[in-house]
C-alpha positions in Angstrom: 89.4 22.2 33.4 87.7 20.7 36.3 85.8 17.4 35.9 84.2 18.0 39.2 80.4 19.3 39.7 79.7 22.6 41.5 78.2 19.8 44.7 81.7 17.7 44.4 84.0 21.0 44.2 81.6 22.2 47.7 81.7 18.4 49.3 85.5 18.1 48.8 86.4 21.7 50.0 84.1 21.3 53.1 86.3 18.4 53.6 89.6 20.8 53.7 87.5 23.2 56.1 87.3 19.8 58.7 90.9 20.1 58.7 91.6 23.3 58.8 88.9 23.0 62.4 91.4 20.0 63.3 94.3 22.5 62.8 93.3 25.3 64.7 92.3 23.4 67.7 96.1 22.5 68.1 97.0 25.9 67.7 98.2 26.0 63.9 96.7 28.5 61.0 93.7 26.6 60.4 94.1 25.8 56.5 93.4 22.2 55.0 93.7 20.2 51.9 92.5 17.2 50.5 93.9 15.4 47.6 91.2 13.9 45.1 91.4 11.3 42.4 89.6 12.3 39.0 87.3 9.8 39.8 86.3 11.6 42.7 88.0 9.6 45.6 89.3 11.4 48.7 93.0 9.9 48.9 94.3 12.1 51.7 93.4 14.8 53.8 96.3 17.0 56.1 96.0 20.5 57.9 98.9 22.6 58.9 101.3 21.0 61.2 104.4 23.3 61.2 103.9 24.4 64.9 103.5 21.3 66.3 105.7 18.8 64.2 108.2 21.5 64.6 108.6 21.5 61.0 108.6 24.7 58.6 107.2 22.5 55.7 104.4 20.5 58.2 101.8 22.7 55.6 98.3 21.3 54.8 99.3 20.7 51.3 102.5 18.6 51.5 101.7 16.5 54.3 98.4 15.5 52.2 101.2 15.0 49.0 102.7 13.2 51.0 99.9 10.9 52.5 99.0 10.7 49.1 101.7 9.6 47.4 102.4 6.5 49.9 98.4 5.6 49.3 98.8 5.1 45.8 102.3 3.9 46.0 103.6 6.5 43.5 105.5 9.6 44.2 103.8 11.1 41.1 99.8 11.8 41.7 98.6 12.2 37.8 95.3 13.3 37.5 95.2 14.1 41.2 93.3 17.5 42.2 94.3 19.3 45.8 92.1 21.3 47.5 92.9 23.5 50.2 91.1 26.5 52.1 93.8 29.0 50.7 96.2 29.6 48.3 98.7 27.7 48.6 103.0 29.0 48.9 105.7 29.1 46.5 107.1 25.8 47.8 103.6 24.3 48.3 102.9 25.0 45.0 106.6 23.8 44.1 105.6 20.3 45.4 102.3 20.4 43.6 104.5 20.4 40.0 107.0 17.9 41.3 103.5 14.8 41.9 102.8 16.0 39.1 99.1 17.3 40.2 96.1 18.1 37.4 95.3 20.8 39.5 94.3 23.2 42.6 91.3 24.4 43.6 91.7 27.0 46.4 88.8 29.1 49.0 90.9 32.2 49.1 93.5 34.2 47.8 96.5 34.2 50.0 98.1 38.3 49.4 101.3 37.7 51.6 102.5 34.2 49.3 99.8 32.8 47.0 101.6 31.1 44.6 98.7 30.8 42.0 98.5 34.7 41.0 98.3 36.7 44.0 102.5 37.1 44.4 103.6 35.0 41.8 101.7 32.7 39.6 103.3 29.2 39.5 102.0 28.3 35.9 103.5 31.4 34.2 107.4 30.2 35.5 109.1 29.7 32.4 111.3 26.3 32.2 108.5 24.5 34.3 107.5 21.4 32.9 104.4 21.2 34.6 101.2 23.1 34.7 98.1 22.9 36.6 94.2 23.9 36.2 93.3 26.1 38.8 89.8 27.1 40.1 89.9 29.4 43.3 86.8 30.8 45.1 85.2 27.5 46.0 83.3 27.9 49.7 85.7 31.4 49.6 83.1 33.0 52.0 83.3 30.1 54.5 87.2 29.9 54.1 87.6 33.8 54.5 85.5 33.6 57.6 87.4 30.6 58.9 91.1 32.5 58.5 89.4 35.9 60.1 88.0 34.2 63.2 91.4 32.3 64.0 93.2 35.9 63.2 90.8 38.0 65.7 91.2 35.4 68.5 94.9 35.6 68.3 95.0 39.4 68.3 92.5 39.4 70.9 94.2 36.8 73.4 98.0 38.3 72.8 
């Protein structure tokens, strides 16, 4: 499974909450990934971007794929763990098996798309050749709280 500590798992996932912060400041759904080598080195960080790149796909977890990839030069990230403050999507998670990722470790459950057990579980797909360790509930308190706030300021100011 993970190779990471409990204090890594909390250090790198506090990394995806900065981003999700950086997200929600320019209006997006404040969620954010980080991609991390097995040896522990951050080799991107994203937050969602759809909104203002005018892109459907702008989400936290393929622009840091993508950062990633053109880092280490490879368009497969072996060994490489994402984190990200939730759960990610069906095509989110479809990029994850395409680098070729060692895993996910997600804050919270996403129960409108999670593609890692809460409406579909990615792993179980039979014909995939690729399958991922997940860990989910890192910081999920913090992440929860994060997705709430943004969620009661937009009801609130609409």
């Amino acid at each position: 499974m993970c190779g990471f500590h409990d204090e890594q798992l909390d250090n790198f996932m506090k990394q995806a909450i900065l981003e999700a912060i950086r997200g929600w400041k320019k209006g997006e759904v404040p969620v954010g990934a980080v991609v991390v080598s097995s040896s522990g080195q951050i080799l991107s960080s994203a937050h969602n971007c759809p909104i203002s790149m005018d892109d459907p796909t702008a989400h936290a977890e393929i622009l840091a794929i993508r950062k990633a990839g053109v880092k280490v030069g490879n368009y497969r990230l072996n060994n490489a763990w994402l984190f990200v403050t939730l759960e990610p999507c069906v095509m989110c998670a479809g990029a994850m098996v395409w680098a070729r990722l060692k895993g996910v470790v997600f804050g919270v459950r996403d129960p409108k798309s999670g593609a890692f057990g809460s409406v579909l579980d990615i792993n179980q797909l039979p014909g995939l050749n690729h399958r991922m360790d997940v860990k989910e509930g890192v910081l999920a308190s913090e992440c929860s709280q994060l997705l709430g706030d943004f969620f009661r300021k937009r009801r609130k100011d609409s």
